[in-house]
SEMIKE-352502 format. One record per residue (C-alpha): x, y, z; residue in one letter. Coordinates in steps of 0.001 Angstrom, whole numbers, plus 500000, padded with zeros to 6 digits. Layout:
# SEMIKE-352502
XYZa...
This chain:
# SEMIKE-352502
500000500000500000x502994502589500868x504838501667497603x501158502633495668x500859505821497292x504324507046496482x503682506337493237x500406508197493251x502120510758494777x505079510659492261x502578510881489304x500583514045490690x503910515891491499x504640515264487468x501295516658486914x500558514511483640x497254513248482784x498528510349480923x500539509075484154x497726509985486180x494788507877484183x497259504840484292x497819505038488086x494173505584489001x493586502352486365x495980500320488957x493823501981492100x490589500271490680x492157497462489364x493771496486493176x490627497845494722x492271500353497259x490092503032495932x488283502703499283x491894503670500601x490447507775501197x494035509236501494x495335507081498305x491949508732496547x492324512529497725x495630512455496394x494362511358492924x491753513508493548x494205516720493973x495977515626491243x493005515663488785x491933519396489976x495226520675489783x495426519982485763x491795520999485533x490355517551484967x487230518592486706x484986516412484804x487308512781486022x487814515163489564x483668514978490222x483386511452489050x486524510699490997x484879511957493935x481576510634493939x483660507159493520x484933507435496910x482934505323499668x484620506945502650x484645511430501961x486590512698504767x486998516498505383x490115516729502712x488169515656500175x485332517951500110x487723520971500721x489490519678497560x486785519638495769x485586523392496597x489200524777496302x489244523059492767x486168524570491461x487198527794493189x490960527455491305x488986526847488182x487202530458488555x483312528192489224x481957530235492367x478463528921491904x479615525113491340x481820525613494704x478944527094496508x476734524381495798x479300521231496851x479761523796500328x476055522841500953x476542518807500005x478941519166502474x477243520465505155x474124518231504340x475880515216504571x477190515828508600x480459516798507457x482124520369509333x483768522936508138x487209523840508744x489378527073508171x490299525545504777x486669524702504112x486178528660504714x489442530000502838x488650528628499734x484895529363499232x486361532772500946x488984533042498337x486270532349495284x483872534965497160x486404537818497053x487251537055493061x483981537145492118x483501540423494276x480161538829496318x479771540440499295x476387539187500862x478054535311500172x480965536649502127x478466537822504753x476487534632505130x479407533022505577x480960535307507697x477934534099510178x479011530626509929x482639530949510807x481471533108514216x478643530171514748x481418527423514434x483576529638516361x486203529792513426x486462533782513439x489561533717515398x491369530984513244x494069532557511536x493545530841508176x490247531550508299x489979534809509674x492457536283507462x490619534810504397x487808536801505669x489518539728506071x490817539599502903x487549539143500747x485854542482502942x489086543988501952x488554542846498035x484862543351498304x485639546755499230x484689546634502596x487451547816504259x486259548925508049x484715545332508398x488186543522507309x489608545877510322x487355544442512568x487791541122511494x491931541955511792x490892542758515256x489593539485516120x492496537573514753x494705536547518218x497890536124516242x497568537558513068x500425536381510438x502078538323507753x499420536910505268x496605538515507612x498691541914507480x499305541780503994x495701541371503094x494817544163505117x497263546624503802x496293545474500867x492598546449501529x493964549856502369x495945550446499086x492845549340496874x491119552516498869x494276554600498248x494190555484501930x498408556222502768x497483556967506037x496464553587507182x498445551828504860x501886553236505966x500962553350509689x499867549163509091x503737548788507579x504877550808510334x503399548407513208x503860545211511328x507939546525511001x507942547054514916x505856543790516011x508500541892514176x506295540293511825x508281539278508471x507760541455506010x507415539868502341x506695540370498520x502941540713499975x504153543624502349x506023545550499781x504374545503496151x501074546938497515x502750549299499505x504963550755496704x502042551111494523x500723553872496541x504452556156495631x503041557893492395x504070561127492803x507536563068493014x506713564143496942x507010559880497722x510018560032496178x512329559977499466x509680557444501108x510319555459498272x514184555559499180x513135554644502277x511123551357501903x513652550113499133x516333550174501873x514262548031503579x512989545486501225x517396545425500423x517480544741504133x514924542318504299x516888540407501715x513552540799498946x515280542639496289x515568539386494079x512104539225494558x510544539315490845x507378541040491676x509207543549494343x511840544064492148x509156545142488843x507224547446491817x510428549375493058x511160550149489662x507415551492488776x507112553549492344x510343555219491171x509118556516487458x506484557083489117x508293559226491711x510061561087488748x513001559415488648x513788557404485422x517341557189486900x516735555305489901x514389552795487998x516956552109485414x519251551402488501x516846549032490324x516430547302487100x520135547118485974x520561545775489542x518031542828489263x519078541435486054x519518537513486956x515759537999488230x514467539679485140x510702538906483815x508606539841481126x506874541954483698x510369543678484718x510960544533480981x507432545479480519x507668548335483791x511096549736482368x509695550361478656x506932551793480758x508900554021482387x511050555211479652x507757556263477309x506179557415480660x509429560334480896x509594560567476769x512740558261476759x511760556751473632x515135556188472220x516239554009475371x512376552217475306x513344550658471641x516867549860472780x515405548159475493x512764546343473659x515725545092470919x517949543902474004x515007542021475471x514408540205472668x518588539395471646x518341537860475734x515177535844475231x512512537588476396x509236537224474197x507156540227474386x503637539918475511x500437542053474320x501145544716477321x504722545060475253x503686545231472157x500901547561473040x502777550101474867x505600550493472230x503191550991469450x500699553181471525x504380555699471812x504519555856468302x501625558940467725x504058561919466663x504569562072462924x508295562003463239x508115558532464886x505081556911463146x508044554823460854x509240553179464337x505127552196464653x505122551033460662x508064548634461768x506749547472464525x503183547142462951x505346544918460473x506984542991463489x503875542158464989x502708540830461993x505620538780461518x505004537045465046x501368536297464184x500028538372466611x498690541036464603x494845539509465223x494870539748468683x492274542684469267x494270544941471769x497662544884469605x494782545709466893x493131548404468770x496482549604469384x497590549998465882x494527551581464897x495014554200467478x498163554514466171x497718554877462423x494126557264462991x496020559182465409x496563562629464250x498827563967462502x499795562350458965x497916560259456310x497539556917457784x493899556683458250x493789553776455470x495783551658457602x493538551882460183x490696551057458582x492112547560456737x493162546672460169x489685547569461444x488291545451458448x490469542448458762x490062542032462422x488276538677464160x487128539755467241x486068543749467437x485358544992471031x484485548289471890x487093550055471836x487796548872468297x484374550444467427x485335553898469328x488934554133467513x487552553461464392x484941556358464971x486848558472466913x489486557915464046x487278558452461298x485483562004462768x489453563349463345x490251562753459979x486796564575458457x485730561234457131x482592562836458589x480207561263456765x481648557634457205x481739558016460906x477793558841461069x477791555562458565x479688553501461365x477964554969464245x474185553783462237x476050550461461856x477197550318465608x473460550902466578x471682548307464383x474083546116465627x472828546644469279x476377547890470332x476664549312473940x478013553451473643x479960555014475861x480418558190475798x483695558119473319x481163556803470913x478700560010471592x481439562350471640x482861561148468249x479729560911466521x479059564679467928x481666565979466083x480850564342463036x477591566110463150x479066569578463805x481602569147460810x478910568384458390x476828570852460082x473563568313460842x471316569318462993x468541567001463084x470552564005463265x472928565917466563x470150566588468014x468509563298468013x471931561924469161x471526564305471592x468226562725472850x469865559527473114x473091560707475303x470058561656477164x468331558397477066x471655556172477887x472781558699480882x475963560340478974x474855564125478526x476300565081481681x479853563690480690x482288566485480193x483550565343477086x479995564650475801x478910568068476869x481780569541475230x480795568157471751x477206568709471810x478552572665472576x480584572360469469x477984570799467393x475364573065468411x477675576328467671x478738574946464490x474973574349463286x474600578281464141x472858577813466954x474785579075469692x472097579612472623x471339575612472732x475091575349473177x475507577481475919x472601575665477210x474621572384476786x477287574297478930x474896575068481847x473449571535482438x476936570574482492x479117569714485992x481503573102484823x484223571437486816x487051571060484900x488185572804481597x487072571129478623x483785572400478563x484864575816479300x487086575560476572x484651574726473822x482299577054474639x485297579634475046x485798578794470996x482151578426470227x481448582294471291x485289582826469771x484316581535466423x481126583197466640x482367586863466832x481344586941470167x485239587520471904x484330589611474525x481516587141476217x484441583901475364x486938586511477411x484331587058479817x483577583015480427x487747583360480999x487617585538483840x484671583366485137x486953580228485463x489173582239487360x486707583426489665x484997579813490278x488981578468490478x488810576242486847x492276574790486508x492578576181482924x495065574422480480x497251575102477754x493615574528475596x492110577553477662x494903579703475947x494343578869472378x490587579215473680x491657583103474546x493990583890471599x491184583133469262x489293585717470640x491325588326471032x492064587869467021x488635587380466112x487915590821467685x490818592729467413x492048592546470240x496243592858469477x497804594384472813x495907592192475222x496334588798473122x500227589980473291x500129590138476860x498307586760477444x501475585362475394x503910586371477617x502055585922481027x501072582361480497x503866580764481900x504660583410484631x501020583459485816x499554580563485344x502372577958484915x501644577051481436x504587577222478639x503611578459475330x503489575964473305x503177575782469263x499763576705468633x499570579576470847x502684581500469040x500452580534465695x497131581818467351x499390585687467878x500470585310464606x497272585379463230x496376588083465612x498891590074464135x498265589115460242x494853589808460677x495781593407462290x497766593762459291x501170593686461422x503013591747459349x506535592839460689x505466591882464143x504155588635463121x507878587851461268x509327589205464591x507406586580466965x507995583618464872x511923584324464783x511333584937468423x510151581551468813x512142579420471787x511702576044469614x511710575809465680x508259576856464036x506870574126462305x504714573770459160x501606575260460803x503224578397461792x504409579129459205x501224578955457099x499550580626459193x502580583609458298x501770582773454465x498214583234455342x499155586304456914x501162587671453707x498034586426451757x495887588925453379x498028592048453364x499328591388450126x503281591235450863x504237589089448185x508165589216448852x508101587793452558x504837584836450604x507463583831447994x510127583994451225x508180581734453428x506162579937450286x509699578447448972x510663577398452826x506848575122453010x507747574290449228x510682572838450028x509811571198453869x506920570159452045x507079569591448587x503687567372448285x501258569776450976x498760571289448345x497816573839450855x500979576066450676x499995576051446542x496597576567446813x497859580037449267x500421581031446868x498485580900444024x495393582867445672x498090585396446638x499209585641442928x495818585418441798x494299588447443625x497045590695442466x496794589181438536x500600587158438614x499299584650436162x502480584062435227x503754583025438875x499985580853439017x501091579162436004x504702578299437423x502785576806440415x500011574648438567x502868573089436447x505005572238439538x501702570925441171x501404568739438256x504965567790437709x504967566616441305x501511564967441415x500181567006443733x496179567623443955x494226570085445607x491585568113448131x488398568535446670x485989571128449183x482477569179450033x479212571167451066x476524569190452692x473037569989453090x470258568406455108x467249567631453908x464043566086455784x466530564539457943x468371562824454911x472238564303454683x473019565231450705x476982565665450396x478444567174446999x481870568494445786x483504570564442841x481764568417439587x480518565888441196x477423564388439254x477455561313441569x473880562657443412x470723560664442572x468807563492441492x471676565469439309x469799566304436647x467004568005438361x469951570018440434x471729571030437421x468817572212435769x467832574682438873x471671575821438864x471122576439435127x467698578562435725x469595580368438615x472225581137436317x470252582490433517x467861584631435917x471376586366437541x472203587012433821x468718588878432708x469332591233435755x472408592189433976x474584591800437611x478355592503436022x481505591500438309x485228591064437574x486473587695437096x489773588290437694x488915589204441400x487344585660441932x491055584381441392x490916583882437682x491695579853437116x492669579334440173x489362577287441263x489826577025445171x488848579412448301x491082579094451163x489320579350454293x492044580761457197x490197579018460199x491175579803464058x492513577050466159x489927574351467042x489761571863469262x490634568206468295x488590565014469702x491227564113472389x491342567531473713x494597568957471824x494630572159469693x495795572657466644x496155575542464317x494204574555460987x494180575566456990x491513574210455645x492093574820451360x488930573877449573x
């Protein structure tokens, strides 16, 4: 009988089915089935390779249950993530005369907290006082621990409290408890005590702890309890080791985490790799991130989905979206491009703005398996950033006919669809349903039913959007800052300024473009100056790009040219493309045509294939008869390949959104719309109404728009030309 059971044993320590099914074959075949230790073993064996199906039959097999084998059975289906299967052989149990125990109660305790069911945990919690098991430290501490998960902090105290001789797992789960809550005060003062009672502090004790050091002020703290965990001999611990190097990016110092992880590398994991590349793109070290993620992978390390994900989510900015096509190729190249978060990843990636990658997100979007929702919301989001306008509505139809849940990215996207396209039916029945589904009083949702609603012209329902809203942070102030802004209504979006001051708004660097906008829609020159150079001494905010391009347009349209040239040498970073046409812009309108060709040949050559800087240049030319110079252009244009993109007007009729652009005969009814444009045409000519051609920009068939900043879907500004 001894020699069977060490080879039962020997077979479940080897954990293979195969050498399991032959031993339990002998155990029938001999008969000692009836042997109850010789059977839980077998039994354990089965549940720990997730043969629940032989496990149960296994089990009902067995003349003589003892306590073990029940408790094996629960912890299984518990192990196995089946709460309700667990709970149900916890009543057998009982039924058949059998007691608990403080194993019985730590593993249906342990399944209770996963599953987050509190009033289980409290009907159990009446059991273990009834059988007097509340002061068992196995137990108890598994009690504490699922009030703790369940979020029921005080009562895991109390239950703490009750606990004679509570071990380190009984302090870890409580401090644990406390970290979930993101209470330091109770948390530190519990490390604290447990350091003076002498209680061994572990990888339990310190990996919640250091999760609470996420700001520069921890930083010393952080010092602090890394001496210790050195002292307590835990700094080859894998999991301490990947915390102490998040708490210190987290902290602010990417030099300390590169040290803790230099330090640990015989106990490097994926998940050690995975917090450094964290930490590098978390501080903007991007160039040590992809020298990291190339060493990884020369030492052996596969990257995971978190990997792959992060590096590819770093890769937004134009001048890096290459490092994203290579690793979009990489990805592929593992066979891991279907898996839907590397997926929603790349998407993100490719529809991010800036660039000309939407068509990359959308085959991605096409080819993929499995598409959750946040597939559905980058796709949208995507789409309505890119003025695919008309497609996103399209998707968003598609999204509800499919019965898709929204969230509120889904609402906000859509929004902005609808205020590009200028539909105001279809926002406002949008509208209803942000109503309907509980959304309206999101911020973000608020702030794009303000923008749609001021872009449809009607400007009280969006500052009525505003006024239902929370007000509490800046991004709806902001967009109805640039609603009034773009409505010629400065002084009331200067006005809404001082109010965020008054009611204590943190404002942003958003706010600023907000204010700028204003002060050039209305003329304002001096006072947008002095915004400029107060925003970082007042407020704390750096200028940044846009706002140097919202004073330059100030100036151009105060027909300050010299000034304008002035701030953008001035400029404590190089100007990029969008400064500088908003300069050209600014030559455009007061006619200088040697600082246009000046600044024109600069885009020309940054940007040879940009139509806009052409379509400027020749409107310049145009309005002061340079045919010549138009010509030059048109033929450069067309030695290059470049093509102007095409302007659309939409119009909405009877709730049914009618989209054209320059000769397009694509629309159903074309015939009967030509024929009205030809009656028009010949009812302007009987009045005999004469005008100059060469003033509409003879041959040169575009009008450039010069648009203020706007606000993009994830909250950033940009400064805009918008060439039709």
């Amino acid at each position: 009988m001894r020699s069977l059971r060490r080879i039962v044993e020997t077979s479940v320590y080897a954990l293979s089915t195969t050498t399991l099914a032959a031993n339990h074959c002998q155990i029938v075949k001999l008969g000692t089935i009836r042997d109850t230790y010789t059977a839980n073993i077998l039994l354990g064996g089965y549940l720990k390779i997730r043969e629940l199906r032989i496990a149960c039959k296994l089990f009902d097999e067995i003349p003589q249950k003892d306590t073990v084998s029940w408790n094996s059975l629960i912890a299984g289906y518990v192990n196995y993530g089946d709460l309700e299967s667990a709970w149900e052989v916890l009543i057998r149990m009982k039924r058949c005369g059998f007691c608990f125990d403080g194993y019985t109660f730590g593993s249906i305790l342990k399944g209770i907290a996963s599953d987050d069911c509190l009033f289980a945990g409290q009907q159990l919690h009446a059991n273990i006082i009834k059988t007097g098991y509340d002061e068992n430290v196995y137990s108890g501490s598994a009690l504490l621990d699922m009030y703790a998960k369940c979020g029921g902090v005080v009562d895991a105290r109390k239950c703490f409290n009750c606990i004679p001789n509570p071990n380190s797992v009984s302090w870890n789960a409580l401090i644990s408890g406390y970290v979930e809550t993101g209470d330091h005060v109770n948390s530190f003062q519990l490390f604290k005590s447990m350091h003076r009672e002498g209680v061994r502090l572990d990888d339990g004790t310190f990996s919640p702890i250091l999760t609470l050091f996420d700001k520069p002020e921890f930083h010393e703290l952080t010092m602090q309890v890394h001496c210790a965990i050195i002292k307590h001999g835990m700094e080859s611990d894998s999991s301490v080791l990947n915390a102490t190097i998040s708490a210190y990016s987290k902290c602010g110092s990417i030099k300390d985490a590169k040290g803790v992880f230099d330090g640990g590398d015989d106990f490097w994991d994926i998940v050690s790799w995975n917090a450094m590349l964290a930490a590098c793109l978390e501080h903007d070290e991007r160039v040590l991130a992809f020298n990291l993620f190339s060493k990884m992978q020369i030492l052996g390390f596969e990257p995971d989905i978190y990997t792959y994900t992060s590096m590819i989510s770093s890769c937004f900015e134009e001048e890096i979206r290459n490092q994203g096509q290579s690793l979009h190729a990489l990805v592929i190249k593992r066979g891991v491009e279907h898996l839907t978060p590397i997926s929603n990843s790349l998407m993100a990636m490719f529809s991010g703005p800036p660039g000309n990658y939407m068509e990359y997100a959308i085959r991605i979007f096409k080819h993929m398996e499995f598409k959750d929702r946040v597939s559905w919301n980058s796709m949208l989001t995507g789409l309505s950033q890119h003025g695919f306008s008309e497609n996103a509505l399209k998707l968003f139809q598609i999204m509800q006919s499919g019965n898709l849940e929204m969230d509120y990215y889904a609402f906000s996207a859509v929004l902005r669809s609808c205020a590009d396209v200028a539909t105001l039916q279809l926002g406002q029945q949008i509208h209803g349903l942000t109503i309907r589904s509980g959304f309206e009083s999101n911020e973000f949702v608020t702030s794009s039913l303000v923008v749609m609603y001021s872009k449809c012209g009607i400007i009280e329902d969006a500052r009525r959007s505003f006024e239902t809203s929370h007000k509490q942070n800046s991004v709806t102030w902001n967009s109805m800052m640039f609603a009034y802004a773009q409505d010629g209504q400065g002084h009331v979006a200067l006005d809404l300024f001082s109010q965020m001051r008054e009611r204590k708004v943190k404002v942003d660097h958003i706010t600023f473009v907000a204010v700028l906008t204003a002060c050039s829609h209305i003329g304002l020159v001096e006072e947008g100056y002095e915004f400029l150079k107060n925003m970082e001494s007042d407020y704390g905010i750096s200028p940044r790009m846009e706002h140097y391009a919202c004073v330059v347009d100030l100036l151009g349209r105060a027909a300050r040219l010299k000034e304008a040239k002035q701030v953008v040498g001035s400029m404590p970073f190089q100007p990029n493309a969008m400064v500088w046409k908003t300069l050209l812009g600014a030559c455009r309108l007061c006619g200088d045509v040697e600082l246009a060709m000046e600044v024109g040949n600069f885009l020309l050559k940054s940007e040879p294939y940009e139509h806009c800087t052409y379509v400027l240049l020749c409107d310049l030319y145009g309005h002061l008869r340079r045919w010549d110079e138009v010509a030059v252009l048109k033929r450069i244009m067309k030695e290059k390949g470049v093509k102007k993109v095409p302007g659309w007007s939409w119009i909405e009729v009877q709730n049914q959104l009618h989209a054209f652009n320059a000769d397009d005969h694509s629309h159903t009814q074309n015939q009967e719309i030509f024929q009205m444009l030809t009656k028009l045409t010949n009812d302007i000519a009987s009045l005999k109404i004469f005008y100059d051609l060469d003033t509409l920009m003879h041959d040169c068939d575009c009008v450039i728009m010069n648009r203020s900043p706007t606000m993009l879907q994830d909250s950033e500004a940009s400064f805009s030309m918008e060439c039709y």
